[in-house]
Backbone as CSV, one residue per row, in Angstrom:
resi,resn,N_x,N_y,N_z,CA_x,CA_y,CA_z,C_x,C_y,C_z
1,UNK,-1.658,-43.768,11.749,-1.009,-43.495,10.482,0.218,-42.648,10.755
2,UNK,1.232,-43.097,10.021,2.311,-41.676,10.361,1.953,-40.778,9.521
3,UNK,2.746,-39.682,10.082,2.618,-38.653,9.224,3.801,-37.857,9.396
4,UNK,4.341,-36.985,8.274,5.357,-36.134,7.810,5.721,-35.350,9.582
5,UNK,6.785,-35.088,9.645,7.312,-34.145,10.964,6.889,-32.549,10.974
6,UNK,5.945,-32.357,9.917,6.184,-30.965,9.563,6.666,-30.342,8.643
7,UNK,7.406,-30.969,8.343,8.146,-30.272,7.263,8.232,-30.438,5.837
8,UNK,8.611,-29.849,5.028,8.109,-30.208,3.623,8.649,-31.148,3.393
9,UNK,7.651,-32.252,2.788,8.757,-33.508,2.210,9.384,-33.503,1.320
10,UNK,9.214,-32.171,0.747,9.978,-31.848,-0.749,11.409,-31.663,-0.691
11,UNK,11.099,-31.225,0.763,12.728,-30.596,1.061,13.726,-31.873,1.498
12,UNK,12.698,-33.196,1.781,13.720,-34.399,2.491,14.731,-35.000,1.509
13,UNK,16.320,-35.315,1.837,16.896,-35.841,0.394,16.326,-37.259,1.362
14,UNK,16.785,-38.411,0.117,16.625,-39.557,0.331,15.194,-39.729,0.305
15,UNK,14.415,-39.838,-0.333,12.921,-40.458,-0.728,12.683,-40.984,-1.454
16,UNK,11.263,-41.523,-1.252,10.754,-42.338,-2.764,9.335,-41.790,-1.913
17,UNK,8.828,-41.472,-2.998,7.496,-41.176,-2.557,6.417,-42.011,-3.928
18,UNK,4.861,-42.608,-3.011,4.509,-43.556,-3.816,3.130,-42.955,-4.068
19,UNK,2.480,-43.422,-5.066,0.612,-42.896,-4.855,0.251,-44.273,-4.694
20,UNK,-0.577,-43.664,-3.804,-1.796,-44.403,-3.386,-3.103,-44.612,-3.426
21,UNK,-4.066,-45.805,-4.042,-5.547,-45.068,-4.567,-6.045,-46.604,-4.129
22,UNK,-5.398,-47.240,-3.281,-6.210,-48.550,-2.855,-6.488,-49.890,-3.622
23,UNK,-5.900,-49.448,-5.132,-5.826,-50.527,-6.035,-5.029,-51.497,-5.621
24,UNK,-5.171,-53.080,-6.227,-3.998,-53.743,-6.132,-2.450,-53.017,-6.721
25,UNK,-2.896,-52.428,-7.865,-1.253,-51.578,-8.372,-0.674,-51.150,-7.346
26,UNK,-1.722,-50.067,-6.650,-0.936,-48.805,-5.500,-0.267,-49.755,-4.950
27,UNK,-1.056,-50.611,-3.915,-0.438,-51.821,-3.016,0.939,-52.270,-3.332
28,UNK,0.829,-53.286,-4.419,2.065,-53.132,-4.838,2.959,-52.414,-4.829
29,UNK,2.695,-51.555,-5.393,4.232,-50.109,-5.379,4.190,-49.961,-4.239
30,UNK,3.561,-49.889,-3.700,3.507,-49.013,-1.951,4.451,-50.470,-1.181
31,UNK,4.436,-51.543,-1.524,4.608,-52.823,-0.836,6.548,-52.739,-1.446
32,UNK,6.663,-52.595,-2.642,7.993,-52.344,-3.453,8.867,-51.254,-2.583
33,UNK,8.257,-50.060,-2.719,8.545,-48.875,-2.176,9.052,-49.094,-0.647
34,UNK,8.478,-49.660,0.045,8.866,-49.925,1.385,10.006,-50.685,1.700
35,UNK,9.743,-51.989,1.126,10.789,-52.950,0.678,12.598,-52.094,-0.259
36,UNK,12.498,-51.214,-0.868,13.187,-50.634,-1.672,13.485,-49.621,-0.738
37,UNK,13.034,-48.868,-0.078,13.718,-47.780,0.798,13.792,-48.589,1.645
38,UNK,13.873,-49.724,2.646,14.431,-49.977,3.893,15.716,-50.402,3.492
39,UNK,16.077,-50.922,2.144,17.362,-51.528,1.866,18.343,-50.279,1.655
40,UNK,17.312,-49.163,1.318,18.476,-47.959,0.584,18.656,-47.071,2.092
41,UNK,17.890,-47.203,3.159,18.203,-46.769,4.272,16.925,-45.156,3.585
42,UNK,16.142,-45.260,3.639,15.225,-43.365,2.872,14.308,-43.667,3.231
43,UNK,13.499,-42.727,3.624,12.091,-42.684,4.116,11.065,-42.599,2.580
44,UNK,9.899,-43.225,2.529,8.999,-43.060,1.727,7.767,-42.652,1.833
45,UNK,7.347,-41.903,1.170,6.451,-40.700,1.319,4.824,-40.925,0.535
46,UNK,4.131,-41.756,1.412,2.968,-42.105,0.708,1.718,-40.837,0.193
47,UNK,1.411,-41.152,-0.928,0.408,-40.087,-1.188,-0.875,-40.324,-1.734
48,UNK,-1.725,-39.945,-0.544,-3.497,-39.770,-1.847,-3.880,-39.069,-2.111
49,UNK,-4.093,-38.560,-3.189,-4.592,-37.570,-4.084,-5.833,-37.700,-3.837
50,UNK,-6.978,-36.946,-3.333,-8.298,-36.806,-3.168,-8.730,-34.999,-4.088
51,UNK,-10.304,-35.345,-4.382,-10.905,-33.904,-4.679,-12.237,-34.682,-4.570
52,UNK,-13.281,-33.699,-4.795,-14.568,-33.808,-4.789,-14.899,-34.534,-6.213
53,UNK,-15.930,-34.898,-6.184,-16.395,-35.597,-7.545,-16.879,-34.782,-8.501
54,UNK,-17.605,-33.809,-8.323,-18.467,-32.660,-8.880,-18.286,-31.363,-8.155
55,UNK,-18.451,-30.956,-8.984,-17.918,-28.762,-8.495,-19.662,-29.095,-7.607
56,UNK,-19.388,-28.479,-6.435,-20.470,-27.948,-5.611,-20.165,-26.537,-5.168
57,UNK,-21.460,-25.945,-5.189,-22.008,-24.790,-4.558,-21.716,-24.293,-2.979
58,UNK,-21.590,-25.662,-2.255,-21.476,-25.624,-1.147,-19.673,-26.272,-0.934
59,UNK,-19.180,-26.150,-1.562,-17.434,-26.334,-1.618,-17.500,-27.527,-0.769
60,UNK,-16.802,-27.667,0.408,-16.742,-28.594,0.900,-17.365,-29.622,2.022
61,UNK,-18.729,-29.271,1.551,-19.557,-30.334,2.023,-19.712,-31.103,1.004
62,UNK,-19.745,-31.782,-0.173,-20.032,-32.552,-1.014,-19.541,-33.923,-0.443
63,UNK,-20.144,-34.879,-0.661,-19.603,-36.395,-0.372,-19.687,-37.397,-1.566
64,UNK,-19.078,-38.190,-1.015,-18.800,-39.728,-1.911,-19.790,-40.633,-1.654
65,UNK,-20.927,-40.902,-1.727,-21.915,-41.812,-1.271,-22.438,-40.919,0.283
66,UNK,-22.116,-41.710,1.232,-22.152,-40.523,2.603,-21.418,-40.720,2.512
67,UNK,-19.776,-40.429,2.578,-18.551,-40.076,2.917,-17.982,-38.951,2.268
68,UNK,-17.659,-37.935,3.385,-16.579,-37.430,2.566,-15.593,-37.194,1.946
69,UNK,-15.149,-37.006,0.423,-13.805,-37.321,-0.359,-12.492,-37.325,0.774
70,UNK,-12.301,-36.870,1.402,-11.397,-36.544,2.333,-11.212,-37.947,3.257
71,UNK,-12.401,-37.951,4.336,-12.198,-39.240,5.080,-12.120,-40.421,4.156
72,UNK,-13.004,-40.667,3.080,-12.334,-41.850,1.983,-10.925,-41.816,1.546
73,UNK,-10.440,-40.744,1.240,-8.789,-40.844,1.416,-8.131,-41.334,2.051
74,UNK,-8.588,-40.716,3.391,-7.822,-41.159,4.649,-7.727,-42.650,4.863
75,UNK,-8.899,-43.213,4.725,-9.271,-44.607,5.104,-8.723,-45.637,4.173
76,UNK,-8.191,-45.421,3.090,-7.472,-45.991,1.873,-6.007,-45.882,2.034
77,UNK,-5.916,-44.814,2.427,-4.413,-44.691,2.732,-3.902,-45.281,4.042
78,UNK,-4.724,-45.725,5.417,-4.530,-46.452,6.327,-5.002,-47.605,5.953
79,UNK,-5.778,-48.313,5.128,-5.932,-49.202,4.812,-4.773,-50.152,4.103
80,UNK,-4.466,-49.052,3.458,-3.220,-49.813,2.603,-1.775,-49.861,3.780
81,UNK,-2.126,-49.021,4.137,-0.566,-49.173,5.146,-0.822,-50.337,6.015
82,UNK,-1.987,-50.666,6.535,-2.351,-51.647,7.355,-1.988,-52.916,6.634
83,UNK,-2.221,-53.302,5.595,-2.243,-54.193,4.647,-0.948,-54.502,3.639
84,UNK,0.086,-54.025,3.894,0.923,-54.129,4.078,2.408,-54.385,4.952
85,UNK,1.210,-54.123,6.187,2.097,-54.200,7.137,2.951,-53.663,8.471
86,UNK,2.920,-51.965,7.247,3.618,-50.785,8.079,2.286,-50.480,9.308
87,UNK,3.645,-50.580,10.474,2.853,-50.261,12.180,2.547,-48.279,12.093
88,UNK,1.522,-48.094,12.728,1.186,-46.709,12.746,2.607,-46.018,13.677
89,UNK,2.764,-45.230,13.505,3.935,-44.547,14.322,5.313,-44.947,13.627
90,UNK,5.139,-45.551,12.128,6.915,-46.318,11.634,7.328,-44.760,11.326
91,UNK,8.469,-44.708,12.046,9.120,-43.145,11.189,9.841,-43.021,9.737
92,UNK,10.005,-44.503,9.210,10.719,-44.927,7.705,9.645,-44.594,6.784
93,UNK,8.228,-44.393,6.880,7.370,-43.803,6.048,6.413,-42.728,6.710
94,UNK,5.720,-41.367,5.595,5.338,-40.829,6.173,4.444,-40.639,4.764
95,UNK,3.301,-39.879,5.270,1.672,-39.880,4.886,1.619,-38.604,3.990
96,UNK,0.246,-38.328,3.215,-0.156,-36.821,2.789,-1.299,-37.312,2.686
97,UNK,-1.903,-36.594,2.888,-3.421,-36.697,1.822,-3.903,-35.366,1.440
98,UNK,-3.754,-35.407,-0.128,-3.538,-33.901,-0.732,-4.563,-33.989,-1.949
99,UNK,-5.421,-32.646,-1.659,-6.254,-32.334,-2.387,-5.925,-31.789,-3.940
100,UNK,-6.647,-32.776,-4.755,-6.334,-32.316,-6.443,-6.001,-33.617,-7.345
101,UNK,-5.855,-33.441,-8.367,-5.638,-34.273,-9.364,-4.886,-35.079,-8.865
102,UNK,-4.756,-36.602,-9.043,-3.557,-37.333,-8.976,-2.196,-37.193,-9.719
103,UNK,-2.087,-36.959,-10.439,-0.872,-36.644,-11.662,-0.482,-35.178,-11.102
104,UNK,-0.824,-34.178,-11.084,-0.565,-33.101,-10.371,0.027,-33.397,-9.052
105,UNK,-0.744,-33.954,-8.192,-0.747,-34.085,-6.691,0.983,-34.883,-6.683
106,UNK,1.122,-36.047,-7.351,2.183,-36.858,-7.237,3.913,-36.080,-8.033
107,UNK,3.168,-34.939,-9.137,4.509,-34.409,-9.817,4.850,-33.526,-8.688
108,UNK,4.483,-32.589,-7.910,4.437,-31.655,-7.291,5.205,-32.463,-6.102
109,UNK,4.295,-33.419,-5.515,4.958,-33.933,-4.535,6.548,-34.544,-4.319
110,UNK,7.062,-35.145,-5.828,7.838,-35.935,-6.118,9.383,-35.110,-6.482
111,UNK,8.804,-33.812,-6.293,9.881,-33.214,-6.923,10.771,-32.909,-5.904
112,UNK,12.161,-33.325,-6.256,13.315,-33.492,-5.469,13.505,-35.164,-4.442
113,UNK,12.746,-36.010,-5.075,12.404,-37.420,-4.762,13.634,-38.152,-5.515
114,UNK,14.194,-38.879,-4.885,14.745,-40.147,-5.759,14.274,-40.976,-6.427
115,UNK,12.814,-41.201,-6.207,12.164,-42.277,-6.582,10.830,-41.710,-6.933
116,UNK,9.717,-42.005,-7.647,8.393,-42.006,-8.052,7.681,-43.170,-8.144
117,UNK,6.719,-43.874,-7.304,6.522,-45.184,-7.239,5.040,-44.964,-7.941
118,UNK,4.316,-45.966,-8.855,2.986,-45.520,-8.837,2.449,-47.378,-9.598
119,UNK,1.512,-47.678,-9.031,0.899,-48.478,-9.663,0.407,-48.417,-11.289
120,UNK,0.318,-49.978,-12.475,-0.122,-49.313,-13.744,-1.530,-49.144,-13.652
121,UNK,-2.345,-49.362,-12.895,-3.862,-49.270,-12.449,-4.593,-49.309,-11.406
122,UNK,-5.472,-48.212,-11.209,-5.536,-47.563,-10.190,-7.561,-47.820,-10.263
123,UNK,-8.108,-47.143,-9.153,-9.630,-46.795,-9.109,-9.387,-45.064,-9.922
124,UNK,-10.475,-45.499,-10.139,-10.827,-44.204,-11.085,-12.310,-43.178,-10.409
125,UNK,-12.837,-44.115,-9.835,-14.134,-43.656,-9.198,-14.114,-42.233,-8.135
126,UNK,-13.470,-42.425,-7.197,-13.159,-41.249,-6.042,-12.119,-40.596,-6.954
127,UNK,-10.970,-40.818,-7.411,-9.953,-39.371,-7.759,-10.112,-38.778,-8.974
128,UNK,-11.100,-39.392,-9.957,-11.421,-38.691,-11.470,-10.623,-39.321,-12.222
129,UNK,-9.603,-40.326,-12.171,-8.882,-41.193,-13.463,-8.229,-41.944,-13.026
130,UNK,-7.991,-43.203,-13.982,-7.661,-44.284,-13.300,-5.786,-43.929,-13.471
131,UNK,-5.334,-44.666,-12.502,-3.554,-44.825,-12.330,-3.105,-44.841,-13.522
132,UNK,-3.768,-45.720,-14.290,-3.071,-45.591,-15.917,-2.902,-45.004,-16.265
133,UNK,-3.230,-43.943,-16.708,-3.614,-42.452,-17.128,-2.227,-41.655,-16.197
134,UNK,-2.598,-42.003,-14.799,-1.919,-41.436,-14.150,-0.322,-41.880,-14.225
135,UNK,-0.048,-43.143,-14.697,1.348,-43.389,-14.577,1.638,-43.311,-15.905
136,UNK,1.168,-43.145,-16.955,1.491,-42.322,-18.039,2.061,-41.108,-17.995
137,UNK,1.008,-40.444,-17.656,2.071,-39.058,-17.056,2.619,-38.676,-16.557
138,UNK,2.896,-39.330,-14.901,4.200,-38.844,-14.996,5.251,-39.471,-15.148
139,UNK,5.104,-40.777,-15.781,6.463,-41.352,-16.480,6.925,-40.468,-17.961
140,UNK,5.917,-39.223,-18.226,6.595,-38.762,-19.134,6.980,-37.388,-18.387
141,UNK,6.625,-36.552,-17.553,6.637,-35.727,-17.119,7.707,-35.555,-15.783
142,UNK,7.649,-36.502,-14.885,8.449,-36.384,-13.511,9.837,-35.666,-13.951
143,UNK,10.339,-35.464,-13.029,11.621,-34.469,-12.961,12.465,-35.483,-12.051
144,UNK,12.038,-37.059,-11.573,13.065,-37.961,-11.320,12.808,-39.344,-11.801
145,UNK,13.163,-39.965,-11.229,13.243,-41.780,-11.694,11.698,-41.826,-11.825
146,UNK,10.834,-42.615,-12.453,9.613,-43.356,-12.233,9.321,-44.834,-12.360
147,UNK,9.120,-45.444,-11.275,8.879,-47.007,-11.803,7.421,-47.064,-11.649
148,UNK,7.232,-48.120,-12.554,6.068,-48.589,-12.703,5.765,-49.948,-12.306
149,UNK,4.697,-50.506,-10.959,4.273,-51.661,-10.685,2.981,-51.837,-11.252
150,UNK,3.301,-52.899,-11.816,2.048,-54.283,-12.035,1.349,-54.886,-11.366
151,UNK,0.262,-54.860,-11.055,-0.563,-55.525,-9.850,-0.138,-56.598,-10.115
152,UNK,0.424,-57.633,-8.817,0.764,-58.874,-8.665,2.386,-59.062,-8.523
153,UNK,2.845,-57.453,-8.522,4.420,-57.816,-9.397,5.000,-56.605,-7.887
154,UNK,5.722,-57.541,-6.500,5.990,-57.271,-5.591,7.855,-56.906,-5.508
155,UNK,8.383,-57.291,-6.983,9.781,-56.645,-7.339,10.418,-56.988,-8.584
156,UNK,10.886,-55.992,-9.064,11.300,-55.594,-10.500,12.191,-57.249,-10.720
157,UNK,12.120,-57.196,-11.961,12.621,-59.201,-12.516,14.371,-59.080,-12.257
158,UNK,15.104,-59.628,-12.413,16.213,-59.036,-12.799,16.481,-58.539,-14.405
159,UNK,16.559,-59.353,-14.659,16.253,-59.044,-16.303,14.707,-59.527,-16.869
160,UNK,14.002,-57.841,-17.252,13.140,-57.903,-17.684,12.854,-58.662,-18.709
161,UNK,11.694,-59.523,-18.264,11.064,-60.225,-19.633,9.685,-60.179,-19.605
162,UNK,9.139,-59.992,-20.887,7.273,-59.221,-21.287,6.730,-60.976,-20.610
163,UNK,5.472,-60.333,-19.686,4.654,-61.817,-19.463,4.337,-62.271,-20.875
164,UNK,3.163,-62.871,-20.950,2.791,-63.854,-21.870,2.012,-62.866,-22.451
165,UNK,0.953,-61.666,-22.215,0.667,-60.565,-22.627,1.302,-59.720,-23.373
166,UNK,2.567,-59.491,-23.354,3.852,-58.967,-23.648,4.028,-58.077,-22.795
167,UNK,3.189,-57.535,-21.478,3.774,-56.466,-20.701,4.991,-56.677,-19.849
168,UNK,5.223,-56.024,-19.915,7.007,-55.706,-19.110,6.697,-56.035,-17.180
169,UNK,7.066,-56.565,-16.530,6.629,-56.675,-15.245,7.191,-55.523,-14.255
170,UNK,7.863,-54.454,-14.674,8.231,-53.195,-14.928,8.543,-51.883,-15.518
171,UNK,8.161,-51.062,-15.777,8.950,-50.056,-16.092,9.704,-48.991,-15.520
172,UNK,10.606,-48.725,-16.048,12.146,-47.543,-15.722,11.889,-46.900,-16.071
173,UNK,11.975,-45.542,-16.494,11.419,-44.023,-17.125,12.453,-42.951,-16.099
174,UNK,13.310,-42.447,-16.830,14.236,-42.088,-16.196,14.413,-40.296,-16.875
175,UNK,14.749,-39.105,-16.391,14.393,-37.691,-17.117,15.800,-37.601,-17.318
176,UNK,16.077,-37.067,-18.715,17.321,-37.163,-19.096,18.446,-35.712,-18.040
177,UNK,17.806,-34.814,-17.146,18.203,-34.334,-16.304,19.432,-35.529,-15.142
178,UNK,18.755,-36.815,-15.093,19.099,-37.251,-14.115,19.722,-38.758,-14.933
179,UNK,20.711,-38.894,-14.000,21.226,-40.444,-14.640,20.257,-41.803,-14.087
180,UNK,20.601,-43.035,-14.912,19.427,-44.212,-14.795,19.714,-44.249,-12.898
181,UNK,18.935,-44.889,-12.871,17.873,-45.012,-11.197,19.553,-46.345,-11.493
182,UNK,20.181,-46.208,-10.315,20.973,-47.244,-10.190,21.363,-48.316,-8.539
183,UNK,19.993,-48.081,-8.618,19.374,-48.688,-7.315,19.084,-50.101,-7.318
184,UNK,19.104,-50.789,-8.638,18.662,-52.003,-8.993,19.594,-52.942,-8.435
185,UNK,19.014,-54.187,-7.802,19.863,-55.072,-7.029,20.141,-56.107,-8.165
186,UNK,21.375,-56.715,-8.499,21.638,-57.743,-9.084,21.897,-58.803,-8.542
């Protein structure tokens, strides 16, 4: 798996940093995200948000079935990189696996990011809520760009049009701090 040089990724300019929770959504974004920073020349900054399932007594021995929340992170987040493609050692992306809420874990992380990548649905089981939830918030909350992927939906349309559902096969969510994401290829 790669991982960060050390240094805060908060501090890197040029990012997009994505969450990751093993869903088809994450995949997607994570698959977008890669695709989208190799063209913009920026490293992207994958993230899983892990915590325990239940407050224990014994802090951090608690597990996920037998696993612990932690190594299930881990294994989701190399899973998905595997499955996408990215070789262990790529220096164009780099890893976290950070303890706490997802929506927390990803605003915190994202800040000073060009980009916010997040799937519209996520597992809910290991991180306490599903992506939905989670890309709700911080498409209202982030402090930069946020797009939103659709499981199945590997790059934004050119001109958006609602599937047959009426959902959008993207969303833009942009903080009026910052001007529209003008990254979009025509």
């Amino acid at each position: 798996m790669a991982a960060s040089s050390g240094a805060d990724p908060r501090l890197q300019r040029g990012r997009i940093v994505v969450g990751v929770d093993g869903s088809s959504g994450s995949l997607a974004a994570l698959r977008w995200a890669v695709r989208e920073a190799s063209g913009r020349r920026i490293v992207v900054h994958a993230v899983t948000a892990w915590d325990f399932p239940v407050k224990s007594t014994f802090a951090d021995t608690a597990t996920v079935g037998e696993v612990h929340p932690l190594v299930a992170a881990e294994r989701i987040l190399v899973s998905a990189l595997v499955d996408i493609g990215v070789a262990a050692g790529n220096e164009t992306v780099t890893t976290a696996l950070i303890r706490g809420h997802p929506a927390e874990v990803l605003m915190q992380t994202a800040e000073g990011a060009d980009l916010l990548v997040v799937g519209s649905r996520g597992h809910g089981t290991i991180f306490g809520a599903l992506l939905g939830s989670v890309s709700h918030y911080v498409a209202a909350h982030a402090a930069c760009p946020v797009i939103v992927i659709k499981p199945g939906t590997n790059e934004p349309a050119e001109d958006p049009v609602p599937d047959a559902d009426g959902a959008a096969p993207w969303v833009l969510r942009h903080h009026s701090r910052y001007p529209p994401y003008a990254g979009w290829r025509k």
